[in-house]
C-alpha positions in Angstrom: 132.8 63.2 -25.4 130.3 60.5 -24.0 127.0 60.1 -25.1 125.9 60.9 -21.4 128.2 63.7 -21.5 126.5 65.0 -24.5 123.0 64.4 -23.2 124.4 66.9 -19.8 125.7 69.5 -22.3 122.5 69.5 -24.2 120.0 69.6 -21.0 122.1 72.2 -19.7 122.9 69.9 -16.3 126.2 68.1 -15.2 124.9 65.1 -13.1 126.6 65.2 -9.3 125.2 62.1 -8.9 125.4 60.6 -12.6 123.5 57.2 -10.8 120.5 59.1 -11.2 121.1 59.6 -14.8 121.6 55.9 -15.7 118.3 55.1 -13.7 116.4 57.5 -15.5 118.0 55.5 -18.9 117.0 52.4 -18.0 113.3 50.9 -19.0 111.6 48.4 -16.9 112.1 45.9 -19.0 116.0 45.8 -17.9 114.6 44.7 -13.9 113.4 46.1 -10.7 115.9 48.8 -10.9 114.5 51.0 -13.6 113.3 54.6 -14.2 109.8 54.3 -13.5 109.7 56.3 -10.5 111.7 58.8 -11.7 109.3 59.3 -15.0 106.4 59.9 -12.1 108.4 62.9 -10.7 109.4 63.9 -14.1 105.9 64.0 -15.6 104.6 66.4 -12.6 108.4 68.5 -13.5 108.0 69.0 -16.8 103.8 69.9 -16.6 105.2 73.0 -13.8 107.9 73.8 -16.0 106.0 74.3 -19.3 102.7 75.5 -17.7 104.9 78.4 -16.0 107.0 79.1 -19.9 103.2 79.1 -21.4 102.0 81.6 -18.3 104.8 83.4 -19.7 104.6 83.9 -23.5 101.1 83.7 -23.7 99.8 86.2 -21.0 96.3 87.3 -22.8 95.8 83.5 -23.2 92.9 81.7 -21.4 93.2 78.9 -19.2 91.4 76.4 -21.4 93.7 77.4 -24.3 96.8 77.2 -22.2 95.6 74.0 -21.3 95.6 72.6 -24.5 98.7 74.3 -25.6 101.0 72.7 -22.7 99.3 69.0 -23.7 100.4 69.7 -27.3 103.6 70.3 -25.9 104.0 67.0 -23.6 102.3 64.7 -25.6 103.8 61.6 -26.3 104.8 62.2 -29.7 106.6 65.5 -29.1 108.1 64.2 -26.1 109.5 61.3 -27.8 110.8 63.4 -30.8 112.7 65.4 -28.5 114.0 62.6 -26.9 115.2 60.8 -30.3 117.2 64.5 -31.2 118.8 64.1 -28.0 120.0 60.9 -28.4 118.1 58.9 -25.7 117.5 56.3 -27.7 120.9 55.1 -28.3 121.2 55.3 -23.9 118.4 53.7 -23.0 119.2 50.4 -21.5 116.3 47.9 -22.5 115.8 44.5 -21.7 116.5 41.6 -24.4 112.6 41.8 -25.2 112.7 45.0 -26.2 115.1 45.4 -29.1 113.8 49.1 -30.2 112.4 51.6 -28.3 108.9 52.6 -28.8 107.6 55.9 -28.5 106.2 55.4 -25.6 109.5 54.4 -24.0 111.8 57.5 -25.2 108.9 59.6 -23.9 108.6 57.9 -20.6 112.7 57.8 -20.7 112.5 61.8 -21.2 110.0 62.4 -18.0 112.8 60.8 -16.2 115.4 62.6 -17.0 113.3 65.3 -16.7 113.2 63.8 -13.0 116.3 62.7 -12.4 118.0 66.6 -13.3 115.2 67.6 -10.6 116.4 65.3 -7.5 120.1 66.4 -8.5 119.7 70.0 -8.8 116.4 70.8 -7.9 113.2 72.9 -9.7 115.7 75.9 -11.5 118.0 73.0 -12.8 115.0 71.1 -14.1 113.0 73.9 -15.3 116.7 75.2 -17.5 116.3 71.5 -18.7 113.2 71.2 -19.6 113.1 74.4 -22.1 116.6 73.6 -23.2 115.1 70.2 -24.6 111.9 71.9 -25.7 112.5 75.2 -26.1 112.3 75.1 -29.3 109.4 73.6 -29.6 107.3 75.5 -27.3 108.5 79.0 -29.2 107.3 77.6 -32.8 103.4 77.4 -30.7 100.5 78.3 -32.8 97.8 79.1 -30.0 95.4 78.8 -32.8 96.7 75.7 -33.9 96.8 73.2 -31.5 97.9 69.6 -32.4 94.9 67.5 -30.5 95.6 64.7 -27.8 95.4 60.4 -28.6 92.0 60.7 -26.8 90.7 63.7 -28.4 92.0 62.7 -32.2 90.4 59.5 -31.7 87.1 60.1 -30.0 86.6 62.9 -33.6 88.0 60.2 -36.0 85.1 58.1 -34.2 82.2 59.8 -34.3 83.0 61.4 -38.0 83.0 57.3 -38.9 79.7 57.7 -36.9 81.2 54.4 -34.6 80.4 54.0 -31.0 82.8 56.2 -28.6 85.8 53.9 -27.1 85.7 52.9 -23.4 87.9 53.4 -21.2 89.1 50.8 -18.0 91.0 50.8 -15.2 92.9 47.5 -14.9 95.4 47.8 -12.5 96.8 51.0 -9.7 99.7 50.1 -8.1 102.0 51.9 -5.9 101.0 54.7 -2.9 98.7 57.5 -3.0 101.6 59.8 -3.7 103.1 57.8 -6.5 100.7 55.5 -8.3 100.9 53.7 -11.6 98.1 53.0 -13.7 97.4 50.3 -16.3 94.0 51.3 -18.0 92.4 49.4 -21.4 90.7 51.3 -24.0 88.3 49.1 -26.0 86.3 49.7 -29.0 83.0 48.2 -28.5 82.0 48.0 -31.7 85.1 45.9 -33.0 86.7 44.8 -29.8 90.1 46.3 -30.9 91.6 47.1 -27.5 95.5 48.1 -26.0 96.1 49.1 -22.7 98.4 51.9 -21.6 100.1 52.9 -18.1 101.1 56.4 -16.5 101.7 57.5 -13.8 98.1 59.8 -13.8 94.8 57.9 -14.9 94.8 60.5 -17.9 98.1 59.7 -18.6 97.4 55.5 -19.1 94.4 56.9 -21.0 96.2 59.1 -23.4 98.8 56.1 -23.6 96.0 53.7 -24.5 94.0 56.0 -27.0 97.5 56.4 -28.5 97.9 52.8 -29.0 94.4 52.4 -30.8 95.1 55.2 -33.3 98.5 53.1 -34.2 96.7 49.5 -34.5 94.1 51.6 -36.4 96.7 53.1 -38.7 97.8 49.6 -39.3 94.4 48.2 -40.3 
């Protein structure tokens, strides 16, 4: 069995059109035909899909606590995980500049797959993909223990240092209204450590960019 094939069998989804598959593996870095789009419709896919599984299990929940639960399931740590046990990794064509994937990139590779499933089969296809990636994942939930977004995890780690708040930047939207790409720079103004960080939302880049801090701060 291919490594493709293995991905379908996993996801649940046989690919009619498997072209849609091998753009959703292929990073930006590989040239003008990459899976960047398809990670926009993915990200918007997989939010539906997991916000209707949370509505679900959790139906004395409140909305602010659902909220938080579905970004501890999408967040770019999980979502790369997930992508790593799948194999995407190893499928993911890459440019020569970018010998390992990143985080960031299995993530971003996993919204589009997440995509691509959904322009082959549509929203039940995508939605049977989505919780057979993550399914396990979203049934270990804790509501009342919630791992914390890049943004929120750093602003705390911040202000118990009792440093100045980061600031966040819009550097770049690109694309139309319907399916913009943002590059936005977080900086620390007390040190001037800074990384930017792109999405397909404003939130998104931001969450990408906070992410990005909390690794360069790691290093330090």
């Amino acid at each position: 069995m291919s490594r493709t094939a293995a991905l379908e069998r996993r996801l649940g989804h046989r690919f009619a059109d498997r072209s849609l598959l091998e753009r959703a593996l292929t990073h930006r870095s590989r040239g003008a035909e990459n899976n960047e789009r398809l990670e926009f419709l993915g990200d918007g896919v997989l939010g539906c899909a997991v916000a209707e599984e949370l509505y679900r299990r959790f139906p004395l929940l409140s909305e602010g606590k659902l909220t938080r639960l579905r970004a501890s399931v999408v967040r770019e740590e999980a979502l790369a995980q997930i992508a790593a046990g799948l194999g995407v990794g190893e499928l993911l064509l890459r440019g020569e500049g970018e010998p390992v994937p990143r985080p960031s990139m299995l993530a971003d590779a996993m919204e589009a797959v997440f995509g691509a499933v959904f322009v082959d089969g549509g929203y039940a296809a995508a939605r049977q993909a989505v919780l057979a990636a993550l399914g396990e994942h979203i049934a270990g939930l804790d509501p009342e223990h919630v791992a914390k977004d890049p943004k929120t995890r750093l602003q705390e780690l911040l202000q118990g240092a009792h440093r100045p708040l980061p600031e966040y930047q819009v550097r770049s939207v690109q694309g139309a209204a319907h399916q913009q790409s943002f590059e936005v720079e977080c900086v620390l103004p007390d040190t001037g450590v800074r990384a930017t960080g792109k999405g397909g939302s404003r939130q998104k880049a931001e969450q990408d960019a906070a992410q990005e801090v909390l690794r360069r701060l790691d290093g330090e």
